[in-house]
C-alpha positions as CSV (number, residue, x, y, z in Angstrom):
1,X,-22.6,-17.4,-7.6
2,X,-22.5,-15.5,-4.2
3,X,-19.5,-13.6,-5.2
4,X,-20.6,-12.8,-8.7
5,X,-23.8,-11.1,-7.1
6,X,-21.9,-8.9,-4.4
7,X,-19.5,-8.0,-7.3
8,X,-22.5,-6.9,-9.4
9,X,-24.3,-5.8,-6.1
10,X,-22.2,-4.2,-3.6
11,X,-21.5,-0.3,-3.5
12,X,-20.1,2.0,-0.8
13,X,-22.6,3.8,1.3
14,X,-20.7,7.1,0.5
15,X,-20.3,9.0,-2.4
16,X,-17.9,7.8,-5.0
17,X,-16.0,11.0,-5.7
18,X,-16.0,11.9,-2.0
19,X,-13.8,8.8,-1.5
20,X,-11.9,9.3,-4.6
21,X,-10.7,13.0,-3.4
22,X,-9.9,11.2,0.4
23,X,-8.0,8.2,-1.4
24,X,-6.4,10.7,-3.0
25,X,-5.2,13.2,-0.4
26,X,-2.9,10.6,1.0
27,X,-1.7,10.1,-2.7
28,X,-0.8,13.8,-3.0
29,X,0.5,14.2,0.2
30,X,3.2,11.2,-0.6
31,X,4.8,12.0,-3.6
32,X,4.9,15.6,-2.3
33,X,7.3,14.4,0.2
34,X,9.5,12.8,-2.4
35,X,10.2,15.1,-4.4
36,X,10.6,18.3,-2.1
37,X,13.0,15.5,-0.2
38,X,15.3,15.4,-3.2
39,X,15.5,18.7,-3.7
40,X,16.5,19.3,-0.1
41,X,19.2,16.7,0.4
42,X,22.4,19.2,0.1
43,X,20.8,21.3,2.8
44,X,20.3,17.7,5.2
45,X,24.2,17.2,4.5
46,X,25.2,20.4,5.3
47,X,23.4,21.1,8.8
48,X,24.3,17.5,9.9
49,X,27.7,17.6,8.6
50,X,27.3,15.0,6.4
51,X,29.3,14.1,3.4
52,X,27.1,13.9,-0.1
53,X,27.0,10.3,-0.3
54,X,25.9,9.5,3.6
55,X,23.1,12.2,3.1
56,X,22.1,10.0,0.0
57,X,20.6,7.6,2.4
58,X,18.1,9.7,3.2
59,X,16.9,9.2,-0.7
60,X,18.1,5.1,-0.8
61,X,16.3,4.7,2.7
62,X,13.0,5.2,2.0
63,X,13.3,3.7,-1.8
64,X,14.0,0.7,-0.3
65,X,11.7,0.5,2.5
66,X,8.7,1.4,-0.3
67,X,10.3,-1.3,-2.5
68,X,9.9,-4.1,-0.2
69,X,6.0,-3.3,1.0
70,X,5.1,-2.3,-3.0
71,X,4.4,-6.3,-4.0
72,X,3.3,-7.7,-0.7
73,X,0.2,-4.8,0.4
74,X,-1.8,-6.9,-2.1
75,X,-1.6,-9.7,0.6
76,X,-1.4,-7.3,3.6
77,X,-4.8,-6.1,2.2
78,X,-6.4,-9.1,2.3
79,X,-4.9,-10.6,5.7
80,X,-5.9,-7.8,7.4
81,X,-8.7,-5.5,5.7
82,X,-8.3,-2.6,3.2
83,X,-9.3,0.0,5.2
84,X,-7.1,-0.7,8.4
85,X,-3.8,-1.4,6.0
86,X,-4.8,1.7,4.6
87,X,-5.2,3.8,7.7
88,X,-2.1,2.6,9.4
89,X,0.1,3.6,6.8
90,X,-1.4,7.4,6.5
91,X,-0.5,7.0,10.5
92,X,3.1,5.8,9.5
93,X,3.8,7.8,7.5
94,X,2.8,11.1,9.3
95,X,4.1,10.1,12.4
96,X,7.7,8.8,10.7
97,X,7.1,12.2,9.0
98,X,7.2,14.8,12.1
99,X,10.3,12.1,13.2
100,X,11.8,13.0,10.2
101,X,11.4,16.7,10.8
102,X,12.9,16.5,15.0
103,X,15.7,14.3,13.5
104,X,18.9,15.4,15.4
105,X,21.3,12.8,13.7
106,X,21.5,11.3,10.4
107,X,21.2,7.7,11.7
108,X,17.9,9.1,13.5
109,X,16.3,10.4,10.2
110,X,17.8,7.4,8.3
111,X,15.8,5.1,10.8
112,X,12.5,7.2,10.3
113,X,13.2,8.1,6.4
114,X,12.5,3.8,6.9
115,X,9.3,3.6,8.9
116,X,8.1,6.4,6.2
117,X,9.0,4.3,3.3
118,X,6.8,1.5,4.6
119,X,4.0,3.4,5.4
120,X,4.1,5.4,1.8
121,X,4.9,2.5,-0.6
122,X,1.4,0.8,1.0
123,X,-0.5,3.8,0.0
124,X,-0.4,3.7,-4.0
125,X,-1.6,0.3,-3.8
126,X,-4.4,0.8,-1.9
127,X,-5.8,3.5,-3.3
128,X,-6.1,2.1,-6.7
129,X,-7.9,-0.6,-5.6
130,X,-9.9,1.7,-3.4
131,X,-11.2,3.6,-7.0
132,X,-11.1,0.0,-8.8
133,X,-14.3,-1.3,-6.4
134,X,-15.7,1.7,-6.0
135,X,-15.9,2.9,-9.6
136,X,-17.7,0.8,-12.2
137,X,-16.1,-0.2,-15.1
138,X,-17.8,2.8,-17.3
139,X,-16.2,5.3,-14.8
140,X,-13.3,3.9,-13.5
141,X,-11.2,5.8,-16.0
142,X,-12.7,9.3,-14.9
143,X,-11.5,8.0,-11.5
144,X,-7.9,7.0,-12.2
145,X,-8.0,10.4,-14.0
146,X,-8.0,12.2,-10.6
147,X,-5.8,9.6,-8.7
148,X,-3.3,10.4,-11.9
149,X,-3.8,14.4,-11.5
150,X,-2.4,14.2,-8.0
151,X,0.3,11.7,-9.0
152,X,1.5,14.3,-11.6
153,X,1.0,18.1,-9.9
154,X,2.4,16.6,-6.8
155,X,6.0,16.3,-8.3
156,X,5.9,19.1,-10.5
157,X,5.3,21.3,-7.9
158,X,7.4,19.5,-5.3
159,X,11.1,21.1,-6.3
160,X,9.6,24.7,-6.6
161,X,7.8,24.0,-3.1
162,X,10.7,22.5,-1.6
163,X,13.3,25.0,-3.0
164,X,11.4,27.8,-1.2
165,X,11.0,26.2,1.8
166,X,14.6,25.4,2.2
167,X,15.7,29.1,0.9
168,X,13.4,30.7,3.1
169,X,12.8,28.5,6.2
170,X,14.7,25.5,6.8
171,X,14.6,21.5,5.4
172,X,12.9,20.5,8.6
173,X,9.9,21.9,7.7
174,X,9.4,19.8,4.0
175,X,8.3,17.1,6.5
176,X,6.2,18.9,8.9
177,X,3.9,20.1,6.6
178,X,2.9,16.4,6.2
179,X,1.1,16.9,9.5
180,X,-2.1,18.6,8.7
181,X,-2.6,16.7,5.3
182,X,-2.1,13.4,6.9
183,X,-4.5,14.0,9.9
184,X,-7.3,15.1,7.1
185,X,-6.8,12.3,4.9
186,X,-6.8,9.8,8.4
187,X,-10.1,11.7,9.6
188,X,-12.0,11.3,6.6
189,X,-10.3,7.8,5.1
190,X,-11.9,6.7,8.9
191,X,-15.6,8.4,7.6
192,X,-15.5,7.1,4.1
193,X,-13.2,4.3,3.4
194,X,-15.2,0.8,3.6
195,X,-13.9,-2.5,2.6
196,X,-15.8,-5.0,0.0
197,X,-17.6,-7.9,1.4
198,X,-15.3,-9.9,-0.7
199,X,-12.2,-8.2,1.6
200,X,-14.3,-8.9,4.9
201,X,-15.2,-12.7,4.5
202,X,-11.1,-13.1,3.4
203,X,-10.3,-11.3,6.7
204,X,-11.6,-13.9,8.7
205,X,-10.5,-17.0,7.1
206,X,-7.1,-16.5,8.7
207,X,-5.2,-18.7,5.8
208,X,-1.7,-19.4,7.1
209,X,1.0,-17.3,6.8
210,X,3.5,-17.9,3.7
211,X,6.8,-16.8,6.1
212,X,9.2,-18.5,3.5
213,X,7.6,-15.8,0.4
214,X,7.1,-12.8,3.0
215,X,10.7,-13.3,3.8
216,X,12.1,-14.0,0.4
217,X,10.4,-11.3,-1.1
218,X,11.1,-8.4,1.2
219,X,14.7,-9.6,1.3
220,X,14.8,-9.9,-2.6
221,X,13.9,-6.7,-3.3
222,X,15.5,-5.0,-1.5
223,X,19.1,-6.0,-2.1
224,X,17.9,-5.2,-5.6
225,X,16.4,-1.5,-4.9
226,X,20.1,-1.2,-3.4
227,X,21.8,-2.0,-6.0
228,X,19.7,-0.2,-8.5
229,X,20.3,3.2,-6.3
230,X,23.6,2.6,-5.6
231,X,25.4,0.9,-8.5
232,X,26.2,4.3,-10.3
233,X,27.8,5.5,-7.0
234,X,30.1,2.4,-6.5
235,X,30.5,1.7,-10.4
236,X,28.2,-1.1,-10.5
237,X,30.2,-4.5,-11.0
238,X,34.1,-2.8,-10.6
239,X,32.7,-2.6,-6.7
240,X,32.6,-6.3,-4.6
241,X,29.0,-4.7,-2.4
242,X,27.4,-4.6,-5.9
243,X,28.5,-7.9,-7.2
244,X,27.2,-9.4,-3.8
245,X,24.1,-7.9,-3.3
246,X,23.1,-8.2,-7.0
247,X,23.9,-12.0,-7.3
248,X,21.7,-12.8,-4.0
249,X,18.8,-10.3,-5.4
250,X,18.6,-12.3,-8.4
251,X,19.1,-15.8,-6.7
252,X,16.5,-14.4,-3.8
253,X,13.9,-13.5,-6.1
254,X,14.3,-16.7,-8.8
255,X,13.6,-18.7,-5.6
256,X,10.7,-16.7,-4.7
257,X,8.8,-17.0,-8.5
258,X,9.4,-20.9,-7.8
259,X,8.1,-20.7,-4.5
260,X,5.2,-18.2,-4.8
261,X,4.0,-20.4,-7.8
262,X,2.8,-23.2,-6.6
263,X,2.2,-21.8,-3.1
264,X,-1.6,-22.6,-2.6
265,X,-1.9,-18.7,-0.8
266,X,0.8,-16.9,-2.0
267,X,2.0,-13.5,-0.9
268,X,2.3,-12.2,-4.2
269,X,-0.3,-13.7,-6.9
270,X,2.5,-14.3,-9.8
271,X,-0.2,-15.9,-11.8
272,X,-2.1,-13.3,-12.3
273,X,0.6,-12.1,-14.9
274,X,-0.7,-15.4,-17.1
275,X,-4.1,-13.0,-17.8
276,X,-3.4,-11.3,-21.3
277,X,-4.2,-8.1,-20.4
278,X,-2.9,-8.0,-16.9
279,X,0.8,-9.1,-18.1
280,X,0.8,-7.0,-21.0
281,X,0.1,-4.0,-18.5
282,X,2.5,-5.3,-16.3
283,X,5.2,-4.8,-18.8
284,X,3.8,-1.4,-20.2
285,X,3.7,0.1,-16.4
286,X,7.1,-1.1,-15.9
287,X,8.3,1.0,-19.7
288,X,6.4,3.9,-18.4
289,X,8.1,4.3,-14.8
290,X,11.5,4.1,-16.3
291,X,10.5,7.1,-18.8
292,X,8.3,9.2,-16.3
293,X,11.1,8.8,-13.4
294,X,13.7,8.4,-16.1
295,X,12.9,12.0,-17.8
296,X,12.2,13.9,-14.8
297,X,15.3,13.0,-13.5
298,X,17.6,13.6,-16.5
299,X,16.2,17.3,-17.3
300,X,16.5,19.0,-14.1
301,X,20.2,17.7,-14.0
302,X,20.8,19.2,-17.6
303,X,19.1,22.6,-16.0
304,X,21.6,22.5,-12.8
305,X,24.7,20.8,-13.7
306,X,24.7,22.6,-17.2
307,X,23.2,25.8,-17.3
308,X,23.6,26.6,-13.6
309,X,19.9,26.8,-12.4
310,X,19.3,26.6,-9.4
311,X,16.8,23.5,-7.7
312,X,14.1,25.7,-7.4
313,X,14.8,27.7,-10.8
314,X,14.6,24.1,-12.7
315,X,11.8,23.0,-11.0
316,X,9.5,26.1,-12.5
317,X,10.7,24.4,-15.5
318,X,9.1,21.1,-14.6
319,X,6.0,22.4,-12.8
320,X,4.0,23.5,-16.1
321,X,4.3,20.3,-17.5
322,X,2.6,19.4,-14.2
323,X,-0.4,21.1,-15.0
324,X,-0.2,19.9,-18.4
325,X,-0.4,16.6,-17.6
326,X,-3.3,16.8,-14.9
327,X,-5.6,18.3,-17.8
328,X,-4.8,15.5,-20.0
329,X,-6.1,13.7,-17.1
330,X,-9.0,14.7,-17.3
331,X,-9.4,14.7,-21.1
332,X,-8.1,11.4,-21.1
333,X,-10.8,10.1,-18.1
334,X,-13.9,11.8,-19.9
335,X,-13.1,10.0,-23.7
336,X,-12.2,6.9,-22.3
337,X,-14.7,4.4,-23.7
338,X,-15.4,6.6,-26.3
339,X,-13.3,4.8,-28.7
340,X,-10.6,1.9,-28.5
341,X,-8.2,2.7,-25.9
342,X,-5.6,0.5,-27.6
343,X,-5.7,3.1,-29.6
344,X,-5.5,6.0,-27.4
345,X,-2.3,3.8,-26.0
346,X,-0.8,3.7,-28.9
347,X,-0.5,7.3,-29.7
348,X,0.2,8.2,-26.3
349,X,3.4,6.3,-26.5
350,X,4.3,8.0,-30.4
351,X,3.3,11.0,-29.0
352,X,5.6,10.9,-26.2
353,X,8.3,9.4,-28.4
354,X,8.2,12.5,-30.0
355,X,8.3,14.9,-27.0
356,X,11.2,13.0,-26.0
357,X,13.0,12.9,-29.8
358,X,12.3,16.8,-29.6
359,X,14.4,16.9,-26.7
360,X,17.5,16.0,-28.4
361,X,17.5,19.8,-29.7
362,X,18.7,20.9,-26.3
363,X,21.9,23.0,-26.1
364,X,23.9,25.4,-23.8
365,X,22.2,27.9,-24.9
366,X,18.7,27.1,-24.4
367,X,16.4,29.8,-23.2
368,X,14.0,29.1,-19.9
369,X,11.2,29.7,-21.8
370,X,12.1,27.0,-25.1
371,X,13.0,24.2,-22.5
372,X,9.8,24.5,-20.3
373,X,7.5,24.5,-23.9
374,X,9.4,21.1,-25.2
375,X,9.2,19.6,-21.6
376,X,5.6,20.4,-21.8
377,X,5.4,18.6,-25.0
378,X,7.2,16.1,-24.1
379,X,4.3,14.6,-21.5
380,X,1.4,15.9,-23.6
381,X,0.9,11.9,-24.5
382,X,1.5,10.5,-21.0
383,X,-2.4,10.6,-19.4
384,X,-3.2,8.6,-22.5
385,X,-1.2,5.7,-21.9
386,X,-1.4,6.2,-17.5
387,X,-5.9,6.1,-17.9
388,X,-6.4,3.9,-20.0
389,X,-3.3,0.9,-19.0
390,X,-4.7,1.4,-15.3
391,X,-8.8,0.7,-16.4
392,X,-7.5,-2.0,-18.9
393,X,-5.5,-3.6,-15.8
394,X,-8.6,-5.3,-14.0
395,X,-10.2,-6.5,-17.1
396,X,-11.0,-10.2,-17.2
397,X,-9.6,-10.1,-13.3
398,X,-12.5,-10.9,-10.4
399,X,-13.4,-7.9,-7.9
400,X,-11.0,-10.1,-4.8
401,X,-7.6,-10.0,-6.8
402,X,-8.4,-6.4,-7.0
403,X,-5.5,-5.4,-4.1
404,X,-3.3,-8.0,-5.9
405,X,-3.4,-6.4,-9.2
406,X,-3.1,-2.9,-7.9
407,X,-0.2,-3.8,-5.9
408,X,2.1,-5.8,-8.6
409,X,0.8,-2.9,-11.2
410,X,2.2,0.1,-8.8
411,X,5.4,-2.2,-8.0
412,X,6.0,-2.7,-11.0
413,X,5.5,1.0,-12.2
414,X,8.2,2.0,-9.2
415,X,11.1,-0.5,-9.8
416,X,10.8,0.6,-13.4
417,X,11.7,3.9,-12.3
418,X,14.5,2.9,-10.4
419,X,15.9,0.6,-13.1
420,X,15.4,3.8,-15.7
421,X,17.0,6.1,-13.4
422,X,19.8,3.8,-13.0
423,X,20.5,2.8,-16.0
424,X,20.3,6.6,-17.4
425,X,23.0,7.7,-15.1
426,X,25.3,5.3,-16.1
427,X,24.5,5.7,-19.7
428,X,24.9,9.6,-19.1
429,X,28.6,9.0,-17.6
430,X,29.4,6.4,-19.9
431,X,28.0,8.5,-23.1
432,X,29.7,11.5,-21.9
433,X,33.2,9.2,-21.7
434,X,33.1,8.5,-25.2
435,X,32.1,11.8,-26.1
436,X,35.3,13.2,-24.7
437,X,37.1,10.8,-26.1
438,X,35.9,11.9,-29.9
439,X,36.2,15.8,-28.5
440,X,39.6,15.8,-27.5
441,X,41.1,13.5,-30.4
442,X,39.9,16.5,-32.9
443,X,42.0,18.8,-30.5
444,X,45.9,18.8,-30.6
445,X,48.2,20.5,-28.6
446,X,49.9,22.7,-31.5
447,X,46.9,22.5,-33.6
448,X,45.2,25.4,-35.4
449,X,41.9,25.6,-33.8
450,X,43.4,25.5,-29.8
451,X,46.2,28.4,-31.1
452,X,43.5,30.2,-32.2
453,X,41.9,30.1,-29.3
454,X,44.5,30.9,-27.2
455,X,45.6,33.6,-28.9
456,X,41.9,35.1,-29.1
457,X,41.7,34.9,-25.5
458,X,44.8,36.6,-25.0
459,X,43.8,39.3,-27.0
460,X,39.9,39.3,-25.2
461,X,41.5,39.3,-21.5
462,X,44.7,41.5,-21.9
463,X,46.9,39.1,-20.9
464,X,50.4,38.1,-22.4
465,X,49.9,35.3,-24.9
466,X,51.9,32.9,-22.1
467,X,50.2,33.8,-19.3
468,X,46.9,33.3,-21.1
469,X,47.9,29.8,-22.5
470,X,47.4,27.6,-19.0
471,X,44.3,29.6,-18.1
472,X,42.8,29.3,-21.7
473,X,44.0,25.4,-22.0
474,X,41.9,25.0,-18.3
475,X,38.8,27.2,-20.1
476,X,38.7,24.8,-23.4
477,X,38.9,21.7,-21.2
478,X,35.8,23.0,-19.2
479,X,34.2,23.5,-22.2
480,X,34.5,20.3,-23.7
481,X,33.5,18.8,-20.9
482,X,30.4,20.7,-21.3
483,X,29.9,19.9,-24.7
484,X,30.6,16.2,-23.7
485,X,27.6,16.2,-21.7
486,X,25.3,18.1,-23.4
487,X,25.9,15.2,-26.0
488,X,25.3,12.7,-23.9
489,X,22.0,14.1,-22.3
490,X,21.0,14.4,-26.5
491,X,22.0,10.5,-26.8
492,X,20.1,9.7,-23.6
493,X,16.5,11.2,-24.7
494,X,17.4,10.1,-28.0
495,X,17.3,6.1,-26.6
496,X,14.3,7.0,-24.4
497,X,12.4,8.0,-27.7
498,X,13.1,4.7,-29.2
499,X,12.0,2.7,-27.0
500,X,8.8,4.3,-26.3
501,X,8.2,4.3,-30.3
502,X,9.2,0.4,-30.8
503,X,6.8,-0.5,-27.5
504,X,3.6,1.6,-28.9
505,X,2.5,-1.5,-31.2
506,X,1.9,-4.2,-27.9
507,X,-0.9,-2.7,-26.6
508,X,-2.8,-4.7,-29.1
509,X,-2.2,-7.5,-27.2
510,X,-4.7,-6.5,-24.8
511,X,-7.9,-7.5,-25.1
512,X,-10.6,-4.5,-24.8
513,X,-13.6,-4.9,-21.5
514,X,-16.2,-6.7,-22.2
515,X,-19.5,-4.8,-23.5
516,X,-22.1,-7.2,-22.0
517,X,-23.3,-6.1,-19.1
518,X,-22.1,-7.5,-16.0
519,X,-20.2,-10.9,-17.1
520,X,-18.9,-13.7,-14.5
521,X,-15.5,-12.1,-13.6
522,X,-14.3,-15.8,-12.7
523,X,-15.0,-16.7,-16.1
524,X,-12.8,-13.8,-17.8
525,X,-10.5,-14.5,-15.3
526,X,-9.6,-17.9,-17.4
527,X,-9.5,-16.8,-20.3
């Protein structure tokens, strides 16, 4: 078959690992930007007067705008060429990026916080399926390993970046120094980006537009990236903007599976999910973005709403972990196919479970040091499950559903982030509830342990054992408080653990790549 030869025949004219480090710059340069972004947010409020919640827009903005491009760049790939999709959102999002930075209003950085989110949720995508054609099967995990290094060091070093940058200079310029790494990665995606001949001949066959699934899609998603970031704030289903935009997500998006499904060129291929391996790591993508986001969210909020750190303070906390996780990268990249990667799955996910189980030691009086070991532990396991899910994705799938797979694979990596990070918040404020409830029952006004208290803080603090009673009543409330949410955060990594442990045993569902040389893609793809 023609395609089965340019699949077996075609390579880019450049050198592999030269396009892998461009691909990658652009990959690096994006979730930079996120995370210095959160870090920053109180300082956005502040110089433009506005309240906590309006400056969370800033955040929901661009999560939603990345949301809705995630599952259709597949399509946008294909309709109009890898490379160009590619290029014009590294031009998106550094241009939306200096807009960000000469934003005078909050509507004005809103509105360009938007055009960024479209240009960075195409990136991802794209890149993957850059390294999938590029790389041969043998050393496409080698590849991933360096996409995955610059997923990981990105963030870690984001808060410390973005702390120092705020501290020292001023939030404008956590956008700004998008510039120079965005006209790199344009200048040399431009020299050594190339598209497939498979991508070319689909260019020109012009199919017709699928407006209903382009619309229902975008729409769908993101009324549900909306209420995923907001339901927390507006206590999910107790508020009437929740209830309504959840119910049309969820009637949106069942329309959309109907309609994409017998669609003869749909926007999103949803039947690519029936190929064993492909669904399976579907699923496992989606677990792993709830625990990666999840986790990186919850222990910097222990470090500053706990033990007082401040961002920049918690986020040398995170940023050896970072470095962790990019050499297990490459570990993980050069013993791939060295073994069964079910395998290397498999205790990836135990031994995360266990970082995560370890993290339930965590107390108010942790030291710096002990919390940035066990957070280091904690993601020892994750560049054995990130390698070899993202080689086994494309397994029994032909070279032209490459942008297909990579986007629905990303997509669902991200919403599983916001769903984790969601649902962790409201678990933390609903844990913590409960935990005051049990704290305070064990507490009664004329019983031993407060008197006790009170009359050891009078006795500390010099004061009369009346005038000391309010403040010391105020001082044990505070602290059960604490004590409530220190709990909770120990109940929150403790469910985290188990699920990671229960999920370990599906990745023998997938089947491993073939070891015959060069088999008919379109054949696996059936099977």
């Amino acid at each position: 078959m023609p395609t089965t030869h340019h699949e077996v025949a075609w390579k880019p004219k450049h050198n592999q690992w030269a396009i892998a480090l461009t691909v990658t710059l652009a990959t690096f340069m994006e979730v930079l930007d996120t995370s210095i972004a959160n870090v920053a947010l109180p300082h956005i409020a502040g110089s433009m007067g506005a309240s906590q919640e309006e400056a969370t827009w800033v955040l929901t903005s661009y999560l939603v705008a990345s949301a809705v491009i995630l599952p259709i760049s597949g399509w946008l790939s294909n309709r109009f060429g890898r490379k160009r999709f590619y290029m014009t959102c590294v031009v998106m999002f550094t241009i939306s990026s200096l807009l960000c930075g000469l934003a005078p209003t909050l509507p004005f950085l809103i509105l360009a916080r938007v055009l960024q989110g479209l240009g960075g949720g195409g990136l991802a995508p794209s890149e993957q399926a850059i390294l999938a054609d590029t790389f041969s099967v043998a050393d496409r995990g080698k590849a991933f390993a360096l996409y995955g290094a610059a997923v990981v060091v990105a963030p870690a070093i984001g808060p410390t970046l973005g702390g120092w940058i705020t501290d020292n200079y001023n939030w404008h310029w956590i956008f700004f120094i998008n510039l120079p790494i965005g006209l790199v990665s344009l200048f040399l995606s431009n020299r050594m980006v190339e598209d497939s001949p498979e991508i070319i001949a689909r260019t020109k066959r012009r199919d017709p537009v699928d407006f209903i699934g382009l619309l229902s899609v975008g729409i769908g998603v993101a009324l549900l990236e909306f209420t995923l970031d907001k339901g927390q704030e507006k206590d999910w289903f107790g508020s009437g903007e929740i209830q309504l935009t959840a119910l049309l997500a969820v009637v949106i998006l069942i329309f959309f599976v109907f309609w994409e499904w017998r669609h003869p060129d749909p926007i999103v291929d949803l039947k690519l999910l029936k190929n064993r391996n492909f669904g399976t790591a579907v699923f496992l993508q989606l677990v792993l973005g709830m625990v990666l986001f999840g986790s990186t969210v919850l222990i910097p909020q222990f470090l500053q709403g706990l033990l007082g750190y401040t961002a920049e303070r918690a986020g040398e906390v995170l940023s050896p972990a970072g470095f962790v996780m990019m050499f297990g990268m490459v570990i993980a990249g050069r013993t791939l196919g060295k073994g069964d990667p079910r395998m290397t799955v498999m205790l990836g996910y135990l031994a995360t479970a266990a970082g995560l189980y370890n993290l339930t030691r965590l107390d108010l009086g942790t030291a710096f040091g002990t919390i940035t070991i066990w957070r280091m532990l904690q993601v020892i396991g994750l560049p054995f499950i990130f390698i070899p899910i993202s080689t086994l994705n494309y397994v029994g799938v032909p070279r032209e559903k490459s942008n297909q797979i990579s986007s629905l694979s990303n997509f669902a990596r991200n919403m599983g982030g916001s769903a984790g990070t969601a649902l962790l918040t409201t678990f933390l404020a609903r844990s913590a509830q409960v935990h005051q409830m049990q704290l305070s029952s064990n507490i009664s006004q004329g019983g031993y342990a407060i008197t006790d208290y009170i009359s050891h803080f009078a006795a500390n603090s010099g004061m009369s054992v009346q005038a000391a009673r309010s403040t010391a009543v105020g001082s044990a409330y505070q602290q059960m408080l604490q004590q409530a949410s220190m709990l909770a955060y120990k109940d929150a990594f403790a469910l985290l653990a188990m699920v990671i442990a229960c999920l370990a045993p599906l990745v023998w569902i997938m089947r491993l790549p073939p070891k015959a040389a060069k088999p008919d893609p379109e054949q696996l793809a059936g099977h």
